[in-house]
C-alpha positions in Angstrom: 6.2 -20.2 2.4 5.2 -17.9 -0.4 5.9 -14.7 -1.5 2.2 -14.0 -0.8 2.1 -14.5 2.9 5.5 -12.3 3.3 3.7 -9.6 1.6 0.7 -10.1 3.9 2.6 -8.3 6.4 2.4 -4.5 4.9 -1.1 -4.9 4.6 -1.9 -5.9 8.4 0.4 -2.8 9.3 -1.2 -0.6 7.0 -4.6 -1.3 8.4 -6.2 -3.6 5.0 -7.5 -7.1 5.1 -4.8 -10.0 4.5 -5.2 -12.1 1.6 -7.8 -9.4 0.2 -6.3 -5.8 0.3 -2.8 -6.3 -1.5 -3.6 -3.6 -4.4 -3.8 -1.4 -1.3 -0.6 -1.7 -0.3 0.7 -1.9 -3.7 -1.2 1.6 -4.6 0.3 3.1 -1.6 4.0 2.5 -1.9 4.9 4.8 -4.2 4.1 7.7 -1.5 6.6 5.9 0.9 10.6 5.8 0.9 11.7 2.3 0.8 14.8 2.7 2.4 13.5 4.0 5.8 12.5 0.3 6.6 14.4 -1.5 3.4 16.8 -3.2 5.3 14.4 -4.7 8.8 12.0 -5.9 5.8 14.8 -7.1 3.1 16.3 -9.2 6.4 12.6 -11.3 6.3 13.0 -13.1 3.2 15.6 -14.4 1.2 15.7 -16.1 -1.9 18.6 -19.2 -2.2 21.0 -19.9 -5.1 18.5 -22.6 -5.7 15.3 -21.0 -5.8 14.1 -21.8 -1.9 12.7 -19.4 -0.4 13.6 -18.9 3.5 12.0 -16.5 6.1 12.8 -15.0 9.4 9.9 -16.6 11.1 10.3 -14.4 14.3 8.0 -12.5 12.4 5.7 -14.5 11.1 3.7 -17.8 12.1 1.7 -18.0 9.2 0.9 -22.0 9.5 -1.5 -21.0 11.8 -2.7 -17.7 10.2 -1.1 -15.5 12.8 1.0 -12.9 10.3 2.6 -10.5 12.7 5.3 -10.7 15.8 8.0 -8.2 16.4 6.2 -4.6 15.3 7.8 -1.7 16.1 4.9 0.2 16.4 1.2 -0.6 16.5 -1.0 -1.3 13.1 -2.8 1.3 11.8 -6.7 1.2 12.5 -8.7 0.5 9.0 -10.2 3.9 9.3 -6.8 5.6 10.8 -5.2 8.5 8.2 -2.3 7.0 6.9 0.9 8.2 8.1 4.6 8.5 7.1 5.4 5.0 8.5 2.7 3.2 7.0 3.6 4.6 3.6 7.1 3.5 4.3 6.5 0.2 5.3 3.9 -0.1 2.2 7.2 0.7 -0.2 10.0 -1.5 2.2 7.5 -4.6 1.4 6.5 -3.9 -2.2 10.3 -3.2 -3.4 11.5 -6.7 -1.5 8.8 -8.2 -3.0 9.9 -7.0 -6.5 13.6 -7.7 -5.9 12.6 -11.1 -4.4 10.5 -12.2 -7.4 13.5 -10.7 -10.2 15.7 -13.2 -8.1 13.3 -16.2 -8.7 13.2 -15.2 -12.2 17.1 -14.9 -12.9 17.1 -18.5 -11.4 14.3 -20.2 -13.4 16.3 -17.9 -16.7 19.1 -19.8 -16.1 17.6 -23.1 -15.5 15.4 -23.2 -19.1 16.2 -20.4 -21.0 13.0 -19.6 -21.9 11.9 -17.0 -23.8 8.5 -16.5 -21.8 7.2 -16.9 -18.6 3.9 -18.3 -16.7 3.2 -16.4 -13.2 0.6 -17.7 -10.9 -0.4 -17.7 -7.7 -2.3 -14.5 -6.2 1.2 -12.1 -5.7 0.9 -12.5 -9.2 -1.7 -9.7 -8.9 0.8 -7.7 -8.1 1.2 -6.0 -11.3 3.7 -3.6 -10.3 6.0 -6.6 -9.6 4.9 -8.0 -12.7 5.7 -4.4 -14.7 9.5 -5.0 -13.3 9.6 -8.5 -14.1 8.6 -7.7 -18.0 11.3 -5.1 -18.4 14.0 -6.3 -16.0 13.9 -9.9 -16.1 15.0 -11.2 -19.7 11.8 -12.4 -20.6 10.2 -12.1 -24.0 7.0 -11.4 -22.4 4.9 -12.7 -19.2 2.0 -14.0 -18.6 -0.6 -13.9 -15.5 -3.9 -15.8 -16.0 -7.1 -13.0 -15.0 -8.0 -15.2 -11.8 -4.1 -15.5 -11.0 -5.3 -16.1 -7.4 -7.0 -19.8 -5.3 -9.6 -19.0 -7.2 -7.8 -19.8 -10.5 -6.2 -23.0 -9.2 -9.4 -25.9 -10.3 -8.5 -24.2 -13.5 -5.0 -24.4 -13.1 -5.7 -28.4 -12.0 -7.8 -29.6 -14.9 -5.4 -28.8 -17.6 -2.9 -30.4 -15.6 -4.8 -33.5 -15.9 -5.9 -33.0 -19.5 -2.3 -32.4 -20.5 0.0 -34.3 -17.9 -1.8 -37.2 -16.9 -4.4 -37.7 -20.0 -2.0 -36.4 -22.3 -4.8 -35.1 -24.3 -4.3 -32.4 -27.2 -4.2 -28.7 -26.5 -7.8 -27.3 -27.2 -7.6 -23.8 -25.7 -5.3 -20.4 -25.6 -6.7 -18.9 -22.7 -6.8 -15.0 -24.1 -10.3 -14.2 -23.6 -11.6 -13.6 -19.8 -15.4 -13.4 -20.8 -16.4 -16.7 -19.3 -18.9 -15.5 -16.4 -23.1 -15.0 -17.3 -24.6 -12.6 -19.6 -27.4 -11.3 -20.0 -30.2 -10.7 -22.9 -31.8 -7.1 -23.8 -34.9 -8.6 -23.3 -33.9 -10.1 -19.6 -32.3 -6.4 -18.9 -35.6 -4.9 -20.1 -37.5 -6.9 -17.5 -35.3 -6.4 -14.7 -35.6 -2.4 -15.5 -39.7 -2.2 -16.2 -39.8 -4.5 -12.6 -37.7 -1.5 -10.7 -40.1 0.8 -12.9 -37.6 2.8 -14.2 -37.3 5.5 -17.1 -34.8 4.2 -19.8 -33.9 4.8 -23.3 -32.8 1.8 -25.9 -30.2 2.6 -28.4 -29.2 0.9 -31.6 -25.9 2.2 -31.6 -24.8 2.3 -27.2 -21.2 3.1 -27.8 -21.9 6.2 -29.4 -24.3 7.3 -26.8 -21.4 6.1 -24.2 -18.8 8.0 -25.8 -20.7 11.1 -26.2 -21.7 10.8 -22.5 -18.1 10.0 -21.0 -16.4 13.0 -22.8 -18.8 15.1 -21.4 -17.5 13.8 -18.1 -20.4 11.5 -16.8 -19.3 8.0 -14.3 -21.0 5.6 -16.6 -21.8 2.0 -15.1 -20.7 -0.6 -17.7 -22.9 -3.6 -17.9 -22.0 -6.1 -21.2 -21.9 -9.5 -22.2 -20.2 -12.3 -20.4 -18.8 -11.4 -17.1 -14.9 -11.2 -17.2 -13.2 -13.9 -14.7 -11.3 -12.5 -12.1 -10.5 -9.4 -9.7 -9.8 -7.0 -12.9 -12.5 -5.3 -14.4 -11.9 -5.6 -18.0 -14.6 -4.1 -19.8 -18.1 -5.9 -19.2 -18.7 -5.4 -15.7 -17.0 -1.7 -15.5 -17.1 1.6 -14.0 -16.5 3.9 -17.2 -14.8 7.9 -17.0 -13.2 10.6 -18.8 -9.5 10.0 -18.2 -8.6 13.8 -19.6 -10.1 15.5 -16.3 -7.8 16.2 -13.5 -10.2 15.7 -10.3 -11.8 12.6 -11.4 -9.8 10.0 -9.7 -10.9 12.1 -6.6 -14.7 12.3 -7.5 -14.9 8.6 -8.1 -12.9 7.2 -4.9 -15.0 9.7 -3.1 -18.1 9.6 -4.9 -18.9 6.2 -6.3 -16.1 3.8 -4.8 -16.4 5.2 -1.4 -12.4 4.2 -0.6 -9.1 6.0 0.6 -8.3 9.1 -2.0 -4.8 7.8 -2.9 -6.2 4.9 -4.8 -5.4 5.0 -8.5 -8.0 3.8 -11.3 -6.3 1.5 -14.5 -6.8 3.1 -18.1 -7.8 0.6 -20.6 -7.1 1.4 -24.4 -7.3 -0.4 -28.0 -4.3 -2.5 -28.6 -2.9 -0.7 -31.6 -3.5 2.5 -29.5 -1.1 1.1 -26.9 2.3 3.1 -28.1 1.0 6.5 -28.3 0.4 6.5 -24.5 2.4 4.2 -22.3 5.8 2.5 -22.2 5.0 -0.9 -22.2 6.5 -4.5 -24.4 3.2 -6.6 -25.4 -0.1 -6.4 -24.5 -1.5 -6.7 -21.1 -4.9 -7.8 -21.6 -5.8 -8.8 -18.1 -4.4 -5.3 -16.8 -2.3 -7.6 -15.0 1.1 -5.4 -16.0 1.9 -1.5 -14.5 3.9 0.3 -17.2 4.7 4.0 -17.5 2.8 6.6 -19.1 4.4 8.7 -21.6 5.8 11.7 -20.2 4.0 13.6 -23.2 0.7 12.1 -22.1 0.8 12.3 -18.7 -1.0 15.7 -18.4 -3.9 14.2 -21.0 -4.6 11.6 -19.4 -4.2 12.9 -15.5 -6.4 10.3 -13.4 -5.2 6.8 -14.9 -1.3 8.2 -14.0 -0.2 7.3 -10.6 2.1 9.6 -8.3 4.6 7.8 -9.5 3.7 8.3 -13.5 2.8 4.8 -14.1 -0.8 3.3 -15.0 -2.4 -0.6 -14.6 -2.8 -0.8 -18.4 -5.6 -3.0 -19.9 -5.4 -3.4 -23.7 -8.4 -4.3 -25.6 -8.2 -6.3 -28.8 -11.1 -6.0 -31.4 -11.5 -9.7 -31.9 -11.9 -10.7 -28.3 -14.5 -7.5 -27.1 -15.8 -5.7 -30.1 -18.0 -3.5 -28.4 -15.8 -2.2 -25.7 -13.4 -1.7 -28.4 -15.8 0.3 -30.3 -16.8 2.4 -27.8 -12.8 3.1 -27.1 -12.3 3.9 -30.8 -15.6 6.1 -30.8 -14.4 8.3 -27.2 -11.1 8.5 -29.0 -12.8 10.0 -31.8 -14.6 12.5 -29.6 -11.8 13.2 -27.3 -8.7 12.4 -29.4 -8.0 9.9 -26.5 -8.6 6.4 -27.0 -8.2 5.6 -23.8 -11.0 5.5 -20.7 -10.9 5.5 -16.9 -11.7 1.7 -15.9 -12.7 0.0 -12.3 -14.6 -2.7 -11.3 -18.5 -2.2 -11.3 -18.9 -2.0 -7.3 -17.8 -0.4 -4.1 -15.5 -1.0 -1.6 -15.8 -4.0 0.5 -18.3 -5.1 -2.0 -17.9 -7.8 -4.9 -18.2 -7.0 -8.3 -21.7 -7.1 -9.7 -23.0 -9.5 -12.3 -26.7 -9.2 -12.9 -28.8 -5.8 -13.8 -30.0 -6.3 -10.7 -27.1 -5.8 -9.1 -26.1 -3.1 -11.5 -28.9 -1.0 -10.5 -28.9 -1.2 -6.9 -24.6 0.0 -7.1 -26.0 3.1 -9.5 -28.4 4.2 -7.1 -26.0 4.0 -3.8 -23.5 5.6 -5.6 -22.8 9.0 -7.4 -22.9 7.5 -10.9 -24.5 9.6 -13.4 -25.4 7.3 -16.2 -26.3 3.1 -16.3 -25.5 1.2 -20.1 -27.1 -2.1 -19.7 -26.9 -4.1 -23.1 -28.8 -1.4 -25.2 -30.4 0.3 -22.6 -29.2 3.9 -21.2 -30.6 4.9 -17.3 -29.9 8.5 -16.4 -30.2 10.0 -13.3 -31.7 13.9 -13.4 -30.1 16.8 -11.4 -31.3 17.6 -8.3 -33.8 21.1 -8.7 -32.3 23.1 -6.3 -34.7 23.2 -2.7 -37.2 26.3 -2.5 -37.5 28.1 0.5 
């Protein structure tokens, strides 16, 4: 039994999709009280002196996929408003989650005494839980692979063999998620004179990014190699203005199409990191929730949660130079290095991955501007209708 399937609970009762929806129930916690229903959920799972982990399975059969069996009251319907209980029973599950997971790591810090620590599995998506674990739980620093989830496990499995049973050198750190396709101006070109579409190529893109996100444009980010994993992290991104106050609304209603209480992740240089949030290390998957700065909280109003924290995302130079850039060159507009960043899609939908793709998301959706390699779509304002 995993921490995982315990946590697949909340999401049932909150009306999301097990084994897909867990930032769901993660983003709506912090507008519950987890001590309305702390103590029926903290009675589910228990973690042993020696690690094990045991559960109350009067609630759960999970061998057989069947997650729920005493409920006090009925699941919410996916398109149900949320109500008090179902925020409640979002923050009862996340905080046991959290305590649950600083118990397994007080165990495994007394058994090796490490100094850093390797989290996989998908809860490890939980970056919230992995926020605590980085400040609370004696660890130098953590760290969560980008596909932290199944998905991740073949490559989980083949260094395994390469460095347990072949005990074959090391001949990778796995810091850079850019492992997916990519795609050539000249391919993008095509793809854009084939939808017959008006576009502009630009030497210099960033610049012409920056200059269009500080004016407060949704920009859909198409670069490079696709990232690896459920995080956007810069080449397959949905791009904004952090600095404006209604944005977070405007895009989940907007572009996303999703529930309004869903928060967006900054992402921001690596040596920009201090000036804004409270956070030890970098967090280059946006795998790790931190706390803004209390002084930075009103400049940078849509990444900060209810709660005043943020899914931070630092960028180093070396590994994406041009997302980098065009952080440096916003900051240089704005004064804030730091942008608005969510995966290039809507809900219910996959990321995209090809300009194809790309194109058909920016005309479902209320973006205002494509960047595709060197290439800049716009869409024109509306002419107001003539009677």
């Amino acid at each position: 039994m995993s921490l995982g399937s315990f946590y697949e609970a909340a999401t049932e009762f909150c009306g999301f999709r097990p084994n897909y929806d867990e930032g769901k129930t993660m983003g709506l916690a912090p507008f519950g009280d987890p001590g309305v229903f702390g103590k029926e959920v903290s009675d589910i799972v228990h973690i042993a002196a020696d690690g094990a982990i045991r559960v109350d399975l009067s609630y759960f059969n999970y061998q057989l996929w069947e997650y729920r069996r005493r409920r006090k009251s009925r699941p919410r319907l996916p398109q149900e408003p949320f109500a008090d209980n179902h925020n409640n029973v979002a923050a009862a599950f996340q905080h046991t989650l959290e305590e649950c997971a600083l118990k397994l790591c007080q165990v495994l810090r007394g058994r090796t005494r490490a100094r850093r620590l390797v989290i996989a599995g998908g809860v490890s998506l939980n970056s919230v839980m992995n926020g605590r674990i980085l400040r609370e739980a004696g660890f130098d620093d953590i760290y969560v692979m980008p596909a932290a989830g199944d998905n991740g496990t073949s490559i989980g499995a083949a260094f395994y063999v390469h460095h347990a049973l072949l005990r074959l050198p090391r001949v990778a750190v796995h810091d850079d998620p850019y492992l997916g396709t990519e795609y050539t101006d000249e391919a993008i070109e095509k793809e854009l004179r084939q939808c017959k579409l008006p576009y502009t190529r630009h030497a210099d893109i960033a610049s012409v990014a920056a200059r269009l996100l500080a004016e407060g444009g949704i920009l859909g980010w198409l670069q490079g190699r696709m990232e690896i994993g459920p995080r956007a992290l810069g080449n397959r991104s949905i791009l904004a203005n952090p600095a404006f106050p209604d944005m977070k609304d405007k895009i989940n209603a907007e572009v996303k199409h999703r529930e309004a209480y869903r928060p967006f992740a900054p992402s921001a240089p690596v040596e920009s990191k201090d000036r804004f949030f409270d956070i030890k290390g970098e967090s280059p998957f946006m795998l790790k929730v931190c706390d803004v700065l209390p002084e930075m909280k009103n400049k940078i109003p849509a990444i900060t949660h209810v709660d005043g924290s943020a899914r931070l995302h630092t960028v180093d130079a070396q590994i994406n130079p041009l997302f980098h850039d065009l952080l440096t060159k916003f900051g240089r507009i704005t004064d804030i290095p730091v942008l608005l960043n969510t995966s290039f899609n809507i809900q219910g939908e996959p990321i995209i991955e090809s300009p194809l793709q790309a194109i058909r998301c920016f005309y479902s959706t209320g973006l205002d501007h494509l960047v595709m390699g060197s290439y800049l779509v716009s869409k024109r304002p509306s002419a107001p209708m003539q009677l």
